[in-house]
C-alpha positions in Angstrom: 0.0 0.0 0.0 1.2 3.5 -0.1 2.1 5.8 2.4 -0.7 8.0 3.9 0.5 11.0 5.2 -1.1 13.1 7.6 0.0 17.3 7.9 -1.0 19.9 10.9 0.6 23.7 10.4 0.2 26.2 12.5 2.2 29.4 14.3 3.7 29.0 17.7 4.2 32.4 19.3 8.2 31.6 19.9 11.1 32.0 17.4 12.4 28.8 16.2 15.3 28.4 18.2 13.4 28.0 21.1 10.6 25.9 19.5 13.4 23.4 18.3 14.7 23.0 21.6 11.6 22.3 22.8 10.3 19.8 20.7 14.0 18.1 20.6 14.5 18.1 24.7 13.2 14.8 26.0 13.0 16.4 29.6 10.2 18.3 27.8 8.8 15.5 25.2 6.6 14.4 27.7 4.9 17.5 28.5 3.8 17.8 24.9 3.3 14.4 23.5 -0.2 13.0 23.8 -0.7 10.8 26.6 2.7 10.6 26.9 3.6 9.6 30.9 7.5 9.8 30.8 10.5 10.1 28.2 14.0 8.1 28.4 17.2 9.3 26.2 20.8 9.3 26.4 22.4 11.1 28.0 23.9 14.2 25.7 22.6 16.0 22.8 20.2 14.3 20.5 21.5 13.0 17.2 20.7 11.1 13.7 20.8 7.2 15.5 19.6 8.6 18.8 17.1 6.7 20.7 14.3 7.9 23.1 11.7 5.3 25.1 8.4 7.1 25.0 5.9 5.5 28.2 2.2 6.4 27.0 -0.6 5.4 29.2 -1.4 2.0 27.3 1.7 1.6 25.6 5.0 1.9 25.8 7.3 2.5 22.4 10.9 3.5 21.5 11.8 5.9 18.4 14.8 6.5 16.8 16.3 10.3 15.2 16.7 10.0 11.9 16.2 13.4 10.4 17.9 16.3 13.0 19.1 20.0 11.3 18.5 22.5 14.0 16.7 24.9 14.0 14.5 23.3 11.3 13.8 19.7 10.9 13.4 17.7 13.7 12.3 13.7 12.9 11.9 10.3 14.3 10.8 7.1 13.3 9.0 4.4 15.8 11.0 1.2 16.4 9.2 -0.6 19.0 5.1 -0.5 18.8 3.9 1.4 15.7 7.0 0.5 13.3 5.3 1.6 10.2 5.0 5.8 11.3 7.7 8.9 11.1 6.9 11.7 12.8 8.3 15.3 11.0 8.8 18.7 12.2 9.7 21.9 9.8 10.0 24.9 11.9 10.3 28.0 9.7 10.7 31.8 10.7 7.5 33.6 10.9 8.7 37.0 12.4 8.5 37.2 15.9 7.2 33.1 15.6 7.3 29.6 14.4 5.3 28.5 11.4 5.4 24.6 12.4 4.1 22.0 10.1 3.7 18.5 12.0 3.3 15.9 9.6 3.1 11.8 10.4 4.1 9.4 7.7 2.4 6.0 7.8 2.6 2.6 5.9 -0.5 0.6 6.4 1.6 -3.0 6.3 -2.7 -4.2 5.1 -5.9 -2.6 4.3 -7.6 -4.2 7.4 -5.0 -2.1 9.5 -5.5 0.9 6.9 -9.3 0.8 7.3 -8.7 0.4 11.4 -7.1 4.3 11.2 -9.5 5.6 8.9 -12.2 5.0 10.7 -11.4 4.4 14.2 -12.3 7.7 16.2 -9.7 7.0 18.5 -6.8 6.8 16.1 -8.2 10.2 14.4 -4.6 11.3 14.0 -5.6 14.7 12.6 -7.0 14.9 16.2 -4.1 14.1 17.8 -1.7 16.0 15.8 -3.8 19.3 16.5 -3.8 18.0 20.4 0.1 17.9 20.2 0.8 20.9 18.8 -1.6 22.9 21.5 0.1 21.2 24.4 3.6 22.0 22.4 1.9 26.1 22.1 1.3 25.5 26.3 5.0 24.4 26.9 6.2 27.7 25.0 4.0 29.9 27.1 5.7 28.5 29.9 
């Protein structure tokens, strides 16, 4: 099947230096990933072959860095748990803020699983993607 890919953009009210470090700190992953109850990573700066556990209420996964260019492109890819999705983050100066654009690449490995995210209301990623990037807007005000 071919990859469905899912896109949020928005503005965060922060210049891009500081939204990159947040989104790339996993002291702070936690606070603005979804249901996300605690973050493990090496100790050191993140780099390409980095990888972070990620404890979410019900599951538990670990992703890997494979695209990092600070301050604009920050991107992972889940090992453990949900193998088939990347997560991407472009962060591009917008005056005083961030124009972010979040998107999530998936391959449905069958239709059964592609029809499961389709239609599921609680794997509406759009949802979710728009729930990370207003907790991500929260940490910022911080």
């Amino acid at each position: 099947m071919r990859p469905v890919t899912f896109t949020h953009t928005t503005t965060v009210p922060a210049p891009p230096e500081q939204v990159f470090e947040a989104i790339t700190d996993p002291l702070r992953m936690a606070l603005w990933l979804p249901s996300a109850r605690a973050v493990e990573a090496p100790e050191g700066p993140l780099r390409v072959g980095s990888r972070i556990r990620v404890v979410y209420d019900a599951r538990d996964t670990e992703i890997e860095v494979v695209d990092l260019n600070p301050p604009k492109v920050f991107g992972w890819a889940e090992r453990v748990g949900r193998r088939q999705w990347r997560t991407f983050f472009r962060l591009e100066f917008a005056g005083s803020s961030t124009k972010l654009t979040v998107t999530q690449v998936w391959n449905p490995p069958s239709l059964l699983a592609w029809l499961k995210v389709r239609f599921r209301p609680s794997r509406n990623v759009p949802a979710r993607l728009g729930t990370m990037v207003q907790n991500l807007r929260t940490v910022m005000a911080r």
